[in-house]
C-alpha positions in Angstrom: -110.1 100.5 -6.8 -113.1 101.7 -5.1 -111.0 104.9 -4.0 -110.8 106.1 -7.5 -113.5 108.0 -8.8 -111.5 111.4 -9.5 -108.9 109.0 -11.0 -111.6 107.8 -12.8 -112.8 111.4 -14.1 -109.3 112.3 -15.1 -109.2 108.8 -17.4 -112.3 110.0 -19.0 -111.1 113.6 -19.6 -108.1 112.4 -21.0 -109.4 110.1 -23.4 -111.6 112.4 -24.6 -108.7 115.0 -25.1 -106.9 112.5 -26.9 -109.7 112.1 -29.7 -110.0 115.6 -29.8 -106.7 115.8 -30.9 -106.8 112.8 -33.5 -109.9 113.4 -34.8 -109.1 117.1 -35.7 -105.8 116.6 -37.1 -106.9 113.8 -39.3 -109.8 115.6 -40.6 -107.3 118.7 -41.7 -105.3 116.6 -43.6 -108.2 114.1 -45.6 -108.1 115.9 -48.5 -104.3 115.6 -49.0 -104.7 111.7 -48.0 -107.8 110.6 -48.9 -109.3 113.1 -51.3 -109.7 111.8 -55.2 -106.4 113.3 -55.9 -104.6 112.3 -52.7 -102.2 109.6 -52.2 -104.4 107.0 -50.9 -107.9 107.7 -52.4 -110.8 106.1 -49.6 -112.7 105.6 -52.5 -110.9 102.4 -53.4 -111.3 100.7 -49.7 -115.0 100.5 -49.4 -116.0 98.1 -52.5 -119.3 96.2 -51.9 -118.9 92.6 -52.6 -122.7 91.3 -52.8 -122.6 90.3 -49.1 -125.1 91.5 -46.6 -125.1 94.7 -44.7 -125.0 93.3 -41.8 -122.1 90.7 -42.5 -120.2 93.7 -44.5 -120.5 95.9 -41.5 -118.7 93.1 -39.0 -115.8 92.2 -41.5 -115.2 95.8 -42.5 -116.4 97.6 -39.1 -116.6 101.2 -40.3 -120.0 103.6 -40.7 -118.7 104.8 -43.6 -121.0 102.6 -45.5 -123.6 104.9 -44.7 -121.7 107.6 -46.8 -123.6 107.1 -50.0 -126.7 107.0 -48.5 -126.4 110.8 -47.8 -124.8 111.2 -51.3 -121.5 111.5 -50.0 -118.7 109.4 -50.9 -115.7 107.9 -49.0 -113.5 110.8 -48.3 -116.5 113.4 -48.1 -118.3 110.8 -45.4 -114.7 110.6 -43.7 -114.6 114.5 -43.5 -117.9 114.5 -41.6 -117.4 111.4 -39.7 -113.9 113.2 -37.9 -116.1 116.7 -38.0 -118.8 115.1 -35.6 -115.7 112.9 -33.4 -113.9 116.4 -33.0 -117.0 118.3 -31.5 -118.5 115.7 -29.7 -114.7 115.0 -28.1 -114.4 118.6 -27.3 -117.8 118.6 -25.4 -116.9 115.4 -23.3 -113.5 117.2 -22.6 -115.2 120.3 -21.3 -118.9 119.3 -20.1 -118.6 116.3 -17.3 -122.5 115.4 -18.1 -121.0 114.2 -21.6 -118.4 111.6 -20.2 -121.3 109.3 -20.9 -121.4 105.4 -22.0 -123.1 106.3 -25.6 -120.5 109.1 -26.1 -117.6 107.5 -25.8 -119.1 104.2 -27.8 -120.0 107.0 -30.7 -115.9 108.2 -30.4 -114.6 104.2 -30.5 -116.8 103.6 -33.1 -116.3 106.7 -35.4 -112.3 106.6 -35.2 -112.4 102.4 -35.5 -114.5 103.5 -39.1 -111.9 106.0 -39.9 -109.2 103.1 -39.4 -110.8 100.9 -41.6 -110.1 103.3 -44.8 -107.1 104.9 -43.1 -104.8 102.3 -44.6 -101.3 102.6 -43.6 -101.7 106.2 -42.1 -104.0 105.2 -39.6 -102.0 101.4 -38.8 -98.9 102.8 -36.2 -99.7 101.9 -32.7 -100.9 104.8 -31.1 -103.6 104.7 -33.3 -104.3 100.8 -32.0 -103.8 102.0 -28.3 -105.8 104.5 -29.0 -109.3 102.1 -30.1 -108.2 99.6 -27.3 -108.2 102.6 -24.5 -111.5 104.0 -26.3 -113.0 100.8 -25.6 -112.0 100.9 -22.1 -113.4 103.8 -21.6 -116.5 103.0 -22.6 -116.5 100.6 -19.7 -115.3 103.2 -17.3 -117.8 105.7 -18.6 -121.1 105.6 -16.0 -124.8 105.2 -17.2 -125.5 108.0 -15.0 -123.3 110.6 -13.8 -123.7 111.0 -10.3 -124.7 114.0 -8.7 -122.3 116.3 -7.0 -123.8 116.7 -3.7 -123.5 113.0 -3.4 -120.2 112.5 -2.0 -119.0 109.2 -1.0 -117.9 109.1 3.0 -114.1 108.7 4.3 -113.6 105.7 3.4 -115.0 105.9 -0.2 -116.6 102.6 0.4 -120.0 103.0 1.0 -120.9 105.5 -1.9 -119.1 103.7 -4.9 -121.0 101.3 -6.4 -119.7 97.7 -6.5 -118.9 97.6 -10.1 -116.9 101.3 -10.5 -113.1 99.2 -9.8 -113.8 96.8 -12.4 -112.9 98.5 -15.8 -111.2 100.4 -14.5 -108.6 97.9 -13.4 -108.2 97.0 -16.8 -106.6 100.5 -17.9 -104.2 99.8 -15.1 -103.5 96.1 -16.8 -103.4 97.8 -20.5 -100.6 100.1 -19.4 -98.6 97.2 -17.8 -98.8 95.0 -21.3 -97.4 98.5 -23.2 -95.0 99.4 -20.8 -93.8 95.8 -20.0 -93.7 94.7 -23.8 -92.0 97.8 -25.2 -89.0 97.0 -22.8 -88.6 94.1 -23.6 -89.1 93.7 -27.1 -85.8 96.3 -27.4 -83.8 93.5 -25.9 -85.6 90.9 -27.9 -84.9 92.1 -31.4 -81.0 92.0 -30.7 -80.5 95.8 -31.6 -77.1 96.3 -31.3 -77.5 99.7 -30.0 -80.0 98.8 -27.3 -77.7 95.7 -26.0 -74.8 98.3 -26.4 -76.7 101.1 -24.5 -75.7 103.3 -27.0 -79.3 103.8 -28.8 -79.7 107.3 -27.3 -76.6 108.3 -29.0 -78.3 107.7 -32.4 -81.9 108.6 -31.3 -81.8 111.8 -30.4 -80.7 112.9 -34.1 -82.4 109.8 -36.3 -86.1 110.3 -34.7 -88.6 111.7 -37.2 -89.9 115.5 -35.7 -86.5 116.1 -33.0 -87.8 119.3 -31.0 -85.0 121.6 -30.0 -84.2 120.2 -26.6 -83.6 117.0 -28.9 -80.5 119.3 -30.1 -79.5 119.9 -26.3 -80.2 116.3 -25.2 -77.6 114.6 -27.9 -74.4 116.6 -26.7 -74.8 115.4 -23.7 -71.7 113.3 -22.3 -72.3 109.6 -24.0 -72.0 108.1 -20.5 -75.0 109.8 -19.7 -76.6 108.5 -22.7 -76.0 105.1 -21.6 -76.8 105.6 -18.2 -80.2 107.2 -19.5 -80.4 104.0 -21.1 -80.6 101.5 -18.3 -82.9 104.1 -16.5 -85.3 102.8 -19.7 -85.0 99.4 -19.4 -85.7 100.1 -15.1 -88.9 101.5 -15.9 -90.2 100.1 -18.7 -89.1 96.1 -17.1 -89.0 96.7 -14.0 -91.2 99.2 -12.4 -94.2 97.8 -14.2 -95.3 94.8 -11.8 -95.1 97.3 -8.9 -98.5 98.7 -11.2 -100.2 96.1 -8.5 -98.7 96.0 -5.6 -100.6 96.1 -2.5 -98.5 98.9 -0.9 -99.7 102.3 -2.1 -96.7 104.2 -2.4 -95.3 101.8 -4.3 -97.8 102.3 -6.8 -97.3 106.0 -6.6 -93.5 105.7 -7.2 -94.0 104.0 -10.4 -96.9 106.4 -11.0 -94.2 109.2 -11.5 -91.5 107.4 -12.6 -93.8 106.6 -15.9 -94.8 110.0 -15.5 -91.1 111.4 -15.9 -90.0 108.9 -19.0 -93.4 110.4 -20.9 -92.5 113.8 -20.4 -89.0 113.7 -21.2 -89.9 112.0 -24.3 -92.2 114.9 -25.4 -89.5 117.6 -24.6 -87.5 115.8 -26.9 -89.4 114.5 -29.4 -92.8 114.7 -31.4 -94.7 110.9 -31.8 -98.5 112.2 -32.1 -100.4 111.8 -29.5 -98.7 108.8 -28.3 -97.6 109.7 -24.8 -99.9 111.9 -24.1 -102.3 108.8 -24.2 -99.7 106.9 -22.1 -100.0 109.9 -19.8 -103.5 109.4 -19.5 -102.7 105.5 -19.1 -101.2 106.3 -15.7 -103.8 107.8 -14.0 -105.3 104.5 -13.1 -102.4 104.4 -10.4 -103.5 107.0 -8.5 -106.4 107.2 -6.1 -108.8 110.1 -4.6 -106.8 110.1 -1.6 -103.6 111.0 -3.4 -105.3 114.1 -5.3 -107.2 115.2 -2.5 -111.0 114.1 -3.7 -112.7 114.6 -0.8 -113.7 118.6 -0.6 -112.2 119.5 3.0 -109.8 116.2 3.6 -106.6 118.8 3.7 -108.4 120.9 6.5 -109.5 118.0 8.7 -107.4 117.5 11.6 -105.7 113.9 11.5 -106.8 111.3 13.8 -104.5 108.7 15.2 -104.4 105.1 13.0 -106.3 102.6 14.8 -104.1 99.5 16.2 -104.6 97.1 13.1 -103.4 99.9 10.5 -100.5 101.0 12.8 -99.6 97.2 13.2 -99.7 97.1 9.6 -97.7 100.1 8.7 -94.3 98.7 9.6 -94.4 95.4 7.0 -95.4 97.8 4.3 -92.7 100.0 5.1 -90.2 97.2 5.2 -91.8 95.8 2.1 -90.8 99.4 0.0 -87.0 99.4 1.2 -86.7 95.8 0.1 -88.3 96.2 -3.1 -85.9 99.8 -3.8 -83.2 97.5 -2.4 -83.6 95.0 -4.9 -84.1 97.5 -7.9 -81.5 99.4 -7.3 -79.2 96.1 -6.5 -80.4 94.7 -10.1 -79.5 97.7 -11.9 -75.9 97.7 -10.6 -75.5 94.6 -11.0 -77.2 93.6 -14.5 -75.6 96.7 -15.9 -72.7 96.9 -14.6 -72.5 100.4 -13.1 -69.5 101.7 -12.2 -68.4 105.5 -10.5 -65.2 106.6 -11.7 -64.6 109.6 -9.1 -61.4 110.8 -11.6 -63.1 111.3 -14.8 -66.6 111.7 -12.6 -68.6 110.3 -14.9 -70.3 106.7 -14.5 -69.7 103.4 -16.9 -72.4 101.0 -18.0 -72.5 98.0 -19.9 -74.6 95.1 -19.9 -73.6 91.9 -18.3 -75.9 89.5 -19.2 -76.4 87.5 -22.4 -79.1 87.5 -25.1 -79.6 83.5 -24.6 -79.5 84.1 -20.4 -82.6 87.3 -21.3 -84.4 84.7 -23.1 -84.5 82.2 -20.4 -85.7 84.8 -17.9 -88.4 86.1 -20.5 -89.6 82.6 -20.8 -89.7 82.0 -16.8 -91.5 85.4 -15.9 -93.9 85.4 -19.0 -96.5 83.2 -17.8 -96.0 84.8 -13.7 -96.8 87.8 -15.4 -100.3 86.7 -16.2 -100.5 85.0 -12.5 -100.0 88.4 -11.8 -102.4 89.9 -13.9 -105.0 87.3 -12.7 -104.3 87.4 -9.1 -104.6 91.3 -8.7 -108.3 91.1 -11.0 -109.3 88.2 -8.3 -108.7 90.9 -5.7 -111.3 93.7 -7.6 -113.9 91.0 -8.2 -113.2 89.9 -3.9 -113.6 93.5 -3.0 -116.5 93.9 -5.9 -118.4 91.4 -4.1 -118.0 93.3 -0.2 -119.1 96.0 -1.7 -122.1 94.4 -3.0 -122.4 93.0 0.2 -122.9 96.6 2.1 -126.2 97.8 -0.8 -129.1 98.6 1.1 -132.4 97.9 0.0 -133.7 94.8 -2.5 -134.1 96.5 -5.8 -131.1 98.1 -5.7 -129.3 95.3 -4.5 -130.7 93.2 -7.2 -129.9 96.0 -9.8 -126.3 96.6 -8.7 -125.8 92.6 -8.9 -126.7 92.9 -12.8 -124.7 95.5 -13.2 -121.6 93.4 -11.3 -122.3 90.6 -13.2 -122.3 92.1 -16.9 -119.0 94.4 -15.8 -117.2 91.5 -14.4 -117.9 89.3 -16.8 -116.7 91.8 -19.4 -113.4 92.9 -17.7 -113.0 89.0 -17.4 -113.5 88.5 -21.1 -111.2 91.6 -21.9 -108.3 90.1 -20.0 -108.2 87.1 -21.6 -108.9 88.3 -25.1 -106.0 90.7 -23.9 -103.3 87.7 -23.0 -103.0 86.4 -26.5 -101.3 89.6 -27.8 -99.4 90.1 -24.9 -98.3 86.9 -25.0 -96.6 87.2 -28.8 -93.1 88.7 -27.4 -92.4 85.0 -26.3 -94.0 82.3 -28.5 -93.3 79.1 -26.1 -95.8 80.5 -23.6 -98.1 82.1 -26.5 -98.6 78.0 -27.6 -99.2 77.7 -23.6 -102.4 79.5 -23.7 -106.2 78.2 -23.2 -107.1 77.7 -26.5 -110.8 79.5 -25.6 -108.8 83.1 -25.1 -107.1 82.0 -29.1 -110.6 81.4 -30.3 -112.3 84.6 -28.5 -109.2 86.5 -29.6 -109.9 85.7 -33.0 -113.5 86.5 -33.0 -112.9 90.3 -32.1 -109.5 90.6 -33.2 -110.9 92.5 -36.5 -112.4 95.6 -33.7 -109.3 96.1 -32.5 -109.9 95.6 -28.7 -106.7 93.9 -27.5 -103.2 94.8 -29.5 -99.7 94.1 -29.0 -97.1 96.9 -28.5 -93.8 97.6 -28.8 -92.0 101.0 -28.8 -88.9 101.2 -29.9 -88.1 97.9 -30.7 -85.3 98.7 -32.7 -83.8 102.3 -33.0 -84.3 103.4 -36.9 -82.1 104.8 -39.3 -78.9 102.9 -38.7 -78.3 101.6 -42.2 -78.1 105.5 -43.2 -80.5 108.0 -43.8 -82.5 107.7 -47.4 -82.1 110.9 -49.8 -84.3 111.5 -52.3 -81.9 112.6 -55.5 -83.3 114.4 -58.1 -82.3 115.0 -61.8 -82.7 118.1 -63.5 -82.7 118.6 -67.1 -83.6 121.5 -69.6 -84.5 119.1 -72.5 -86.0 115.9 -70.6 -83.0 114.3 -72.9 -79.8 115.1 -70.6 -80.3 114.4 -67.1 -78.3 115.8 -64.3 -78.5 114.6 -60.9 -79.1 117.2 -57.6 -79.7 116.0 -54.0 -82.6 118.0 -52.0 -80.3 118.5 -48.8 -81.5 118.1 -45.6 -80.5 121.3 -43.3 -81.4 122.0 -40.3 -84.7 119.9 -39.8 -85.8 121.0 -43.5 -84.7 120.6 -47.0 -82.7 122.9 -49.4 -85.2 123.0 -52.2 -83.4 122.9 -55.6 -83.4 125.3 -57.8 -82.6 125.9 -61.5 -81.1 129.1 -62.5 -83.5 131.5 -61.7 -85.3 133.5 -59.0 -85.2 132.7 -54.8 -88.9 131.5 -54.9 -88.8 129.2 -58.4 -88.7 125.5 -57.1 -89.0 123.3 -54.6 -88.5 119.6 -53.9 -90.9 117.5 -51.1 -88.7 115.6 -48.7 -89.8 112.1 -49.0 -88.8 108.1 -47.6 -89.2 105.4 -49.4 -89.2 101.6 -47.8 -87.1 99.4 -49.7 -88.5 97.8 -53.2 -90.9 100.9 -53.1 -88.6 103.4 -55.0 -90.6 105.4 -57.7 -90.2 104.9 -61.2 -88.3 107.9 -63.1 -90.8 110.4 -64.2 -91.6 114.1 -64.2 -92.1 115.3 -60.9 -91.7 119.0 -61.0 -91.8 121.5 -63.7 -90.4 125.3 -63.3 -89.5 128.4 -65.2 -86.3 129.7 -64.5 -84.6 133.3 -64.2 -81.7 134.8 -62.9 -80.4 133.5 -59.8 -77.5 130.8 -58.6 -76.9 128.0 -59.7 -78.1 124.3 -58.6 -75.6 122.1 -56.9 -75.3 118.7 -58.8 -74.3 116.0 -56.4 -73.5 113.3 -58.6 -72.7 110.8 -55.3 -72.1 110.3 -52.0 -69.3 108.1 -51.3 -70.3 105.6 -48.8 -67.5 106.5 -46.5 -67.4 110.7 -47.1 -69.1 113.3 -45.1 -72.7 113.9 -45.1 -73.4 116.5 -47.7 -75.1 118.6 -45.6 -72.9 118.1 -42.6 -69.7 117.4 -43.2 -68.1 115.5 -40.3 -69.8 113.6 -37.6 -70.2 115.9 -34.6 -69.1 112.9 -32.2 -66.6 111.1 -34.1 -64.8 113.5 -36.7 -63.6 112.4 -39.9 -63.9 109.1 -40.8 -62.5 106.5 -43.2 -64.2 105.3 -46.1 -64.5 101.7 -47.4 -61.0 99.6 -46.5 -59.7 102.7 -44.5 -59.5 104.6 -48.1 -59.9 108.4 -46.9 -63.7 109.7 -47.6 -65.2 111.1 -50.4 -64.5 115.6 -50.2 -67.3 117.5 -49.2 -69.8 117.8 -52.5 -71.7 121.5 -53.1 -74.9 121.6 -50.7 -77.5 123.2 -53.0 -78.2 127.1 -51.6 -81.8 128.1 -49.8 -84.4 130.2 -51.0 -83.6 132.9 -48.0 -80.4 133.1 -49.9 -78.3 131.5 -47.1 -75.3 131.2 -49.7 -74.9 135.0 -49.1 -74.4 134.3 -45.6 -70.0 134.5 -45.9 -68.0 132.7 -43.2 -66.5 129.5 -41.8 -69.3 128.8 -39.6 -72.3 128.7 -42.2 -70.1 127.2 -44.4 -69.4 124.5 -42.2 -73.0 123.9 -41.1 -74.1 123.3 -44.5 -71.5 121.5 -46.0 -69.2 123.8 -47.5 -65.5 124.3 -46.6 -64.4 127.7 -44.9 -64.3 129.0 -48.2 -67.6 128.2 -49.4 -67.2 126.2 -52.9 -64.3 126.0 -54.5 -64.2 126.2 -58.4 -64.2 122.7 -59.0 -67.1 122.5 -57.7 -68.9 125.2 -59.2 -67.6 123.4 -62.6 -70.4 121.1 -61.9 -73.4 123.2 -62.0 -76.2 123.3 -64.4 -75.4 125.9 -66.5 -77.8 129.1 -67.5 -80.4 129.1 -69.7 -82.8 131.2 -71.7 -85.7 132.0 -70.0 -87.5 130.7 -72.6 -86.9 127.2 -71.4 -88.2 124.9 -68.7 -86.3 122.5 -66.2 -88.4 119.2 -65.4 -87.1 117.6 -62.4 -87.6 113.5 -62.0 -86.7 110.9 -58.7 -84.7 108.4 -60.8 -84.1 106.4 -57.1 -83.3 106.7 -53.7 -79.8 106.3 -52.3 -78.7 105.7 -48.4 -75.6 107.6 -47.1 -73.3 107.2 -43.8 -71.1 105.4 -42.4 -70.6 103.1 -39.4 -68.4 105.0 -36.8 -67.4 101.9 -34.2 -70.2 101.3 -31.3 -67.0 100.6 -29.1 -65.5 103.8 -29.9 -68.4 106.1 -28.5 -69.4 103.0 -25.6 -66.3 103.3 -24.2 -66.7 100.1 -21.8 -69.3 98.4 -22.9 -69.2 95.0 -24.7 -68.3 94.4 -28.2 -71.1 94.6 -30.4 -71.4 94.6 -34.5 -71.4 97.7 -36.0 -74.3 99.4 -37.5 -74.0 102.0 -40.1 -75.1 105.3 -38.4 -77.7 108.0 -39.1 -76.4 111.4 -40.2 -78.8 114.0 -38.7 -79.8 117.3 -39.5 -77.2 119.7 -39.0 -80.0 122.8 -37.9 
């Protein structure tokens, strides 16, 4: 990877883009999180416990136990801490004399502090990918930046120094184990929406932020859902070995085919910085040559190969077709694909079973590694050449200490890095050399090697939590509302009284976590409408704030008994109940006709102004029903049904 030191540049860039954008976001939202009135007070995570400093600082790695020695406390020093990471990010994004060693060790170490107190807002994954790629970069980062007249030669050989590949290899190996791992774990966890290839069906309108291409992209035809689906498994299983292949443009086909399944996952949805740090992942599979890093290399005129390179050009070209050969033959056959030239659309299913995945997991686990391991031999080979060609004694003695600590590191770091990669199949994780367990376990606590998994099973098919609310005038007689989801927001409830009295905070609660009845909002009413009280929601009926399902119509409730009618949607503070009409009415739950009188029975009714409604969250309740994954697969195989997701209507 001598050939790499724009690649190399880009890395840096990114990464430091990346911390830009996590250090300023956290440190807008501390207060809210951390402050002494937020939800998860730092205050309580940094408790001394009579050890020394020293000992303190390597079980709880954070330099936030520095904060009271400048009078600050927890969330005061974390405010500070993310204040310094954003501007000294923003000056290794935009000054190239920044992308130093020291800055990018000050970045790891200030967001690895701000993890330690983070608690579970800092424990998703991109937050882990994001330490173990700040400590790569750290290794990338040069001592020294060189200067720009120096330009390496054709070849890129003789300027790099010996050691510049090594690290950098490692980026390449980091976004193998993520890509690799996140397919397979989807077939793993025996989701039946991922076996069914149906999961895009669902994901589209269950994800979290859906952007409004998400909108677009779930009414598209379901075969092209499923087909969209085995192009996931292709390159997230798949394409990943060819991340070390000797053939270039092999490496530059699964360059952009990674490239493509990041982007459309932006457009369509919103996970953080997440893939915009895989993005920055899969710049270690490109080379100067391929973005033109030589000033001038465009404008040269191109000399004929020599003999050994044209003699070698025809086995790599033959080795490309065979390998597209064999992709495309696996897909087909594996899945089952199928052109029906009538209907023009083309069928999918999966023909192979979980028990027959799990014996090819186990037997390609371990060659994985081998892999791994065989294409780091190769840097370290080519490492040494190029140590070979230094001129002159110091520097030949200098550049072999600066080999020997790199390599040694990027040895360590790959087999710290096998034991995580190794937990999505346990029979080869018991396989291991006990010395990576034990140096594994000595560093585990910095976060340098994770494991990963996107996706593993798609969310939200056991129905979508509401949080239901109960209003009451006299905090003696309760009646229950439902804050609504509409159109990727919430209907705030409202008491009789004005458009701007109210509001309700959409929330989700993991089981066993539900909050205790209690006060949670207090308002004065005046004239206005009335609140909708939806008592329940049958587990067969419509969505409240949808009415049917947009792929499957109306469905049956519990054994085939009709659903539950469509229950009053509570009204919007832009008064969107004035809005007459079939269509609004449809979109938000009403009928045609808006609410009919029986339902308006139900409302709270007015009050004197005098009074004041307390709303409480007495529990949490999950609505939807299961349509049949056969009915919207169509061909594929027969898999249990899960209950399904009703999305937002908006």
């Amino acid at each position: 990877m001598a050939g790499s030191r724009l690649p190399r540049q880009l890395f840096l860039q990114g990464v430091a883009a990346v911390f830009l954008f996590a250090f300023a976001s956290l440190y807008t939202q501390i207060p809210g999180l951390y402050g002494t009135e937020g939800i998860l007070p730092a205050r309580r995570t940094l408790r001394p416990q009579g050890k020394g400093p020293w000992q303190q600082l390597w079980e709880t790695p954070t330099l936030l136990w520095e904060a009271p020695r400048l009078g600050l406390d927890t969330a005061q020093g974390l405010e500070l801490l993310t204040l310094l990471g954003t501007l000294l990010a923003l000056g290794a994004l935009l000054l190239r004399r920044l992308r130093h060693l020291l800055v990018y060790l000050l970045l790891w170490a200030a967001y690895l502090s701000a993890c330690q107190v983070g608690q579970v807002f800092l424990y998703f994954q991109w937050d882990s990918l994001l330490l173990e790629t700040g400590f790569l970069a750290v290794l990338v980062a040069p001592l020294r930046q060189p200067s720009h007249h120096k330009q390496p030669p054709q070849g890129g050989m003789a300027g790099a120094s010996p050691h510049e590949g090594l690290p950098f290899w490692l980026v390449r190996w980091l976004l193998f184990r993520l890509m690799f791992a996140s397919g397979v774990v989807k077939l793993t966890s025996r989701c039946p929406t991922w076996w069914g290839l149906t999961a895009l069906t669902y994901h589209y309108e269950t994800q979290c932020l859906p952007t409004p291409a998400a909108w677009v992209a779930h009414h598209l035809p379901v075969w092209l859902h499923r087909l969209s689906v085995v192009a996931t498994f292709l390159i997230e299983i798949a394409v990943p070995p060819l991340f070390f292949a000797p053939a270039r443009r092999l490496r530059l086909a699964a360059f952009y085919s990674q490239v493509l399944l990041q982007v459309l996952i932006i457009i369509t949805g919103n996970y953080n910085f997440f893939n915009l740090l895989t993005l920055v992942l899969t710049t270690s599979l490109l080379d100067d040559r391929h973005l033109a890093a030589e000033a001038g290399n465009s404008r040269r005129k191109k000399t004929p190969a020599s003999w050994p390179k044209a003699l070698l050009a025809l086995p790599a070209l033959l080795l490309e077709l065979a390998v597209y050969g064999l992709l495309a033959y696996g897909t087909v056959h594996y899945f089952g694909l199928e052109v029906d030239w009538e209907q023009r659309t083309i069928h999918s299913r999966t023909t192979f079973t979980f028990h027959q995945f799990s014996q090819w997991l186990k037997m390609v686990t371990l060659p994985t590694m081998w892999l791994g391991g065989a294409s780091l031999a190769w840097e370290l080979l080519a490492a040494l050449w190029r140590w070979t060609q230094v001129q002159g004694s110091l520097r030949k003695l200098w550049t072999a200490v600066q080999l020997s600590i790199l390599g040694t590191a990027t040895v360590a770091m790959f087999l710290v890095s096998l034991v995580p990669y190794s937990y999505m199949e346990p029979s080869t994780h018991g396989r291991l050399w006990t010395g990576a367990h034990r140096l594994f376990g000595a560093v585990e606590h910095l976060q340098l090697a994770n494991s990963y998994g996107l996706f593993r099973r798609m969310t939200g098919l056991g129905g979508r939590p509401e949080v239901v609310l109960e209003g009451s005038y006299d905090k003696q007689h309760w009646t229950p509302v439902v804050a609504t989801p509409v159109g990727g927001g919430i209907l705030p409830p409202r008491v009789p009284g004005g458009p701007d009295t109210g509001h309700a905070t959409q929330a989700v609660w993991s089981p066993g976590q539900e909050p205790t009845p209690g006060p949670q909002l207090q308002q004065r009413p005046c004239p206005g409408p009335p609140v909708g009280t939806e008592t329940a929601v049958a587990p067969g009926g419509p969505h409240p704030a949808l009415g049917t399902h947009p792929r499957g119509g109306g469905r049956q409730g519990p054994a085939g008994s009709a659903g539950a009618p469509p229950l009053p949607s509570l009204p919007s503070p832009q008064g969107r109940e004035a809005q007459a009409g079939t269509q609004e009415g449809a979109r938000i739950g009403h009928g045609p006709g808006g609410t009919s009188p029986q339902q308006q029975q139900q409302w709270l009714p007015d009050c004197p102004a005098e009074k004041v409604a307390v709303f409480r969250l007495p529990h949490v309740r999950r609505v939807g029903s299961p349509p049949p994954l056969a009915s919207e697969a169509g061909r594929g195989p027969a898999t249990v049904p899960s209950p399904v997701v009703l999305a937002d209507a908006g």
